[in-house]
N, C-alpha and C positions, 0 to 999 in steps of 0.2 A: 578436492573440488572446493571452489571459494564458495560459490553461490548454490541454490540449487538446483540449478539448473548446467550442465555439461557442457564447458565451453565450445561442442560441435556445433551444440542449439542455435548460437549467434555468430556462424560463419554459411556461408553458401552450402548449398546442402550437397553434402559430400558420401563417401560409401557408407559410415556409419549411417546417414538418416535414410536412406535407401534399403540400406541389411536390415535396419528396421523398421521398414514399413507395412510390412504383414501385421504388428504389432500395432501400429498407429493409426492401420485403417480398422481395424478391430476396436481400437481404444473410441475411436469417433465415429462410431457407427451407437457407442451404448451411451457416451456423452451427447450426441445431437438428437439421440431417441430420448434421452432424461429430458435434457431441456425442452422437446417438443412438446412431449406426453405428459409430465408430473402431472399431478393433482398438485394447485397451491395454494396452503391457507390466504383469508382475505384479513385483512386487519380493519378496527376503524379507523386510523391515521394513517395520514402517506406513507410509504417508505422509497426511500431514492436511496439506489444499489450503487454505490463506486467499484468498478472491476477493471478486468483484463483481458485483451483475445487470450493471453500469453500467461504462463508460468512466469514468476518473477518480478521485481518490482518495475512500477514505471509514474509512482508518487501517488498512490491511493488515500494514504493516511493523510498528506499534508491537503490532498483534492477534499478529500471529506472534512476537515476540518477547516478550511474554507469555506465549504456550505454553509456549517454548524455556524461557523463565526458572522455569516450573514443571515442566516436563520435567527441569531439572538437579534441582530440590529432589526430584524422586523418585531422583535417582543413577542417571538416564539419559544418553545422551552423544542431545542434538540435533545435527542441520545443516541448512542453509536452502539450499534449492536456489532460484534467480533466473536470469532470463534473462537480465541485466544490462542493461534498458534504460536506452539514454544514454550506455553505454559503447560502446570501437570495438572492442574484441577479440572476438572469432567465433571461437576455440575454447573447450573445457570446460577452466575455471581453477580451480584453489584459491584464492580471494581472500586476502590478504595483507594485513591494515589499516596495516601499518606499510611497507609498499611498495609497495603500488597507490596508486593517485590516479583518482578518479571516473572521468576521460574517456576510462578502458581499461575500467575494469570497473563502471561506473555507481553513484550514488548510496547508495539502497538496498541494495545488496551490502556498502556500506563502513557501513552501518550495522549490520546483521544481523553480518557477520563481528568486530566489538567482541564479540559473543554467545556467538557457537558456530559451530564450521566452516560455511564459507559455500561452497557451488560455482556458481559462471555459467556455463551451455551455453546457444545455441540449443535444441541437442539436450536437451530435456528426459530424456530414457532416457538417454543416454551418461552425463549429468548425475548422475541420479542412482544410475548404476552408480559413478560417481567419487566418494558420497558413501560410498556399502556399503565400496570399497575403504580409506576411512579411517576406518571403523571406527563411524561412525555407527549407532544402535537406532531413532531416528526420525528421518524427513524431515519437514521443515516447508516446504514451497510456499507463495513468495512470487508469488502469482497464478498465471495457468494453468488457473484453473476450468474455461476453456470450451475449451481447447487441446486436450484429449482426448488424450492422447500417455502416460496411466497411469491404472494402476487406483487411486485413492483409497478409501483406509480412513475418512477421515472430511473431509467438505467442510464448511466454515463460510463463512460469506457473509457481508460486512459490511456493514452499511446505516447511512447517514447520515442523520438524522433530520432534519436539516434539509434535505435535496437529497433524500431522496428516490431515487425512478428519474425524474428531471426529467419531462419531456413524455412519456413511456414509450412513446417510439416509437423503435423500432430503426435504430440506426446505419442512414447518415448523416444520417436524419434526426432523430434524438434518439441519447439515452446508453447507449441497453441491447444487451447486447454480442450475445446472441440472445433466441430465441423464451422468454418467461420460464417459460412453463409447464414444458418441457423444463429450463429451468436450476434450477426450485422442485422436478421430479421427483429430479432427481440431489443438490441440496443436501443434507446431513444435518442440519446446523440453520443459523438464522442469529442474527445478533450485531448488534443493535439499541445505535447509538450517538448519543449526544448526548439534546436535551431536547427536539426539535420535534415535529414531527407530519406533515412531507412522506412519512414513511415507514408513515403507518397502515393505509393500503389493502393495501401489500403485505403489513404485518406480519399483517394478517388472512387474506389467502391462505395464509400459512404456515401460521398455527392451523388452518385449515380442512384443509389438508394434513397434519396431524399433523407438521410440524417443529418440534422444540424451539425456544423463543424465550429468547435471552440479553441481556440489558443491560450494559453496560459504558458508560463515560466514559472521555474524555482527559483528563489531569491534567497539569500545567506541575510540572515540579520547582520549589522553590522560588530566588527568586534575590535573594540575602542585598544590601539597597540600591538594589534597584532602584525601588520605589512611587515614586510624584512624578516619576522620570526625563522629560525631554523627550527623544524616540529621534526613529530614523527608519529605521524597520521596511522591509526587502528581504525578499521571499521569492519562491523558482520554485519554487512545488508548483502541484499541480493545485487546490487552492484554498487561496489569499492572505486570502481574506476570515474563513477559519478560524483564521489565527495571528493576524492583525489583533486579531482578537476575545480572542484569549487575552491577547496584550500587555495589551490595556485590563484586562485581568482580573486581572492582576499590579500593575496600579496604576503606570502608566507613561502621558505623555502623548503620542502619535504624534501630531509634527507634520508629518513626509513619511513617504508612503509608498510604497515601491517594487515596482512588483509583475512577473514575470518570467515564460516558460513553465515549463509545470513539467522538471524534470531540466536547466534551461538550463546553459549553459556561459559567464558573463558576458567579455566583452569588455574588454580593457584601458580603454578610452574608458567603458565603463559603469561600471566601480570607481573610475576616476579621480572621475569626477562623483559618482559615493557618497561617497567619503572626503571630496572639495572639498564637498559640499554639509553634512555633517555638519559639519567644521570651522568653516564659514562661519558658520552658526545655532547652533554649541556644543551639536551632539543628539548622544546615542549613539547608535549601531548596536547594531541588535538584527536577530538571523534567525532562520531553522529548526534543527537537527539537519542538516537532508539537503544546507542550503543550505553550510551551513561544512565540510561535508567536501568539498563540492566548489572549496574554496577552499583545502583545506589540503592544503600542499606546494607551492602555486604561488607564485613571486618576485612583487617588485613591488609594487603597489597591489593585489592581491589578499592578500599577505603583512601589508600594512598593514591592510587591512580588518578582515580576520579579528582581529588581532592588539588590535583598538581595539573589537570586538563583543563582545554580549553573546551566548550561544546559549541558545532553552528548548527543553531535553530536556521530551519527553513521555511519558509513561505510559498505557497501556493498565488500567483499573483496573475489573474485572469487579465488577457488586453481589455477583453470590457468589462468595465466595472459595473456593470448590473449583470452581468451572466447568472453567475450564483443566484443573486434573487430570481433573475426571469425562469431558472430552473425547477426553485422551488414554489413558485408559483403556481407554473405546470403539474409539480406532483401532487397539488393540493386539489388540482380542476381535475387530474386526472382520477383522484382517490374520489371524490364529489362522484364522478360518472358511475365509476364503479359502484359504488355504496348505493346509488341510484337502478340500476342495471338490476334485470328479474336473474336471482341463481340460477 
């Protein structure tokens, strides 16, 4: 399995999502009661939630760090609260970029924290009580939509235009993490990405719902010599077939491609044969953002990898250029009301 999700998830819903839907209407019956019911702490600062209808990615991290990077240009102080999936530590951390290493404090942490204060709990509340302590005005949630463990000033949702909500049938046997009506009720808007069209059904539930609808793209920084390269593109995200595509896009020829789970942890034996396989056929290596921080600081053939690769940094690039602020603006009138508002 590449991702984590089971390549049934994102084909027409077939016998598997059917054979388990006993399972899935079970499963969203105690996820739409969570999200309904919780009790959720209240904070004194906004927090704006970046999520998912869906299991798997659709550019949460690079959406959140988009906020954050317009959050500074108003001479705000952001921080990203994560749960650190993929990492091993199970307490509430400061992330360190220049002292952690993935496989304490996961991935996405080590990319957000480059940002702006980053914190990892389990404990979403202890979390973001440790973000108030250092001095943060906005919280920025990297996922958590459907955790229910706080009050949210402003949810955004992000949809991949090409995936879609795959088969739209609820875990296990499809992608959607609950009942969506319930998850469309609490969204505030959502953030339509890419060029396809897997996502038009729901982008029209929205409308009909009265939630804002935002567009945005991913963007590849530029990388000065790379067109014409022969690579041999690795990546462990939840979808490989998403960087693939941008490599080509950059004008590079993928002649192997490597594809991993997402958040993976590669194997001494697995870099070996990346490096020996590059060498052999004279390609460069090329990966993700998420995939080279989890290589950087380790000895070795990982030390080698990395050190011989290319990385495309991506952009979150809204069509309107005041979106992000007008968003965050909103979390801040909304947290105002709250704070105002008798318990």
């Amino acid at each position: 399995m590449v991702s984590e999700a089971p390549p049934f998830w994102w084909r027409k819903a077939g016998w598997e999502a059917w054979a388990l839907s006993p399972f899935s209407y079970l499963y969203g019956r105690v996820a739409g009661h969570r999200m309904k019911t919780a009790r959720r702490a209240s904070l004194p600062v906004p927090v704006i939630c970046i999520g998912n209808f869906t299991v798997g990615g659709a550019g949460k991290t690079p959406t959140a760090i988009a906020i954050a990077r317009a959050a500074l240009d108003k001479g705000l102080k952001p921080g990203f609260l994560s749960r650190g999936y993929g990492g091993t530590l199970d307490v509430t951390t400061l992330v360190d970029p220049d002292h952690h290493r993935s496989a304490a404090v996961g991935d996405e942490p080590l990319l957000l924290a480059r940002e702006a204060t980053t914190v990892i709990s389990r404990k979403r509340v202890e979390g973001a009580e440790r973000l108030v302590k250092e001095g943060v005005d906005l919280i920025i949630m990297d996922d958590g939509f459907q955790s229910a463990r706080l009050t949210l000033d402003y949810a955004l949702v992000v949809i991949d235009t090409r995936r879609g909500i795959g088969n739209g049938h609820l875990v296990p046997g499809g992608p959607v993490r609950a009942p969506l009506a319930e998850q469309m009720r609490q969204a505030t808007a959502i953030l339509k990405v890419g060029d396809g069209n897997a996502a038009d059904a729901i982008i029209r539930t929205a409308a009909r719902a009265a939630k804002p609808v935002f567009v945005a793209s991913t963007e590849p920084r530029p990388l000065p010599g790379f067109a014409g390269q022969r690579v041999l593109a690795f990546a462990g995200i939840a979808d490989p077939s998403k960087f693939y595509r941008t490599v080509e896009s950059l004008g590079a020829e993928i002649v192997i491609e490597r594809s991993f789970p997402d958040h993976h942890q590669f194997s001494e034996d697995e870099l070996a044969d990346m490096v020996e396989e590059a060498r052999k056929l004279d390609l460069l290596p090329v990966t993700t953002a998420k995939d080279a921080v989890r290589l950087a600081g380790l000895p070795g053939q990982a030390a080698e990898l990395l050190w011989s690769s290319r990385v495309v940094e991506i952009d979150m690039i809204f069509d309107d250029p005041m979106a992000a602020s007008a968003m965050i603006d909103m979390a801040f009138e909304n947290c105002r009301t709250r704070r105002l508002s008798p318990q």
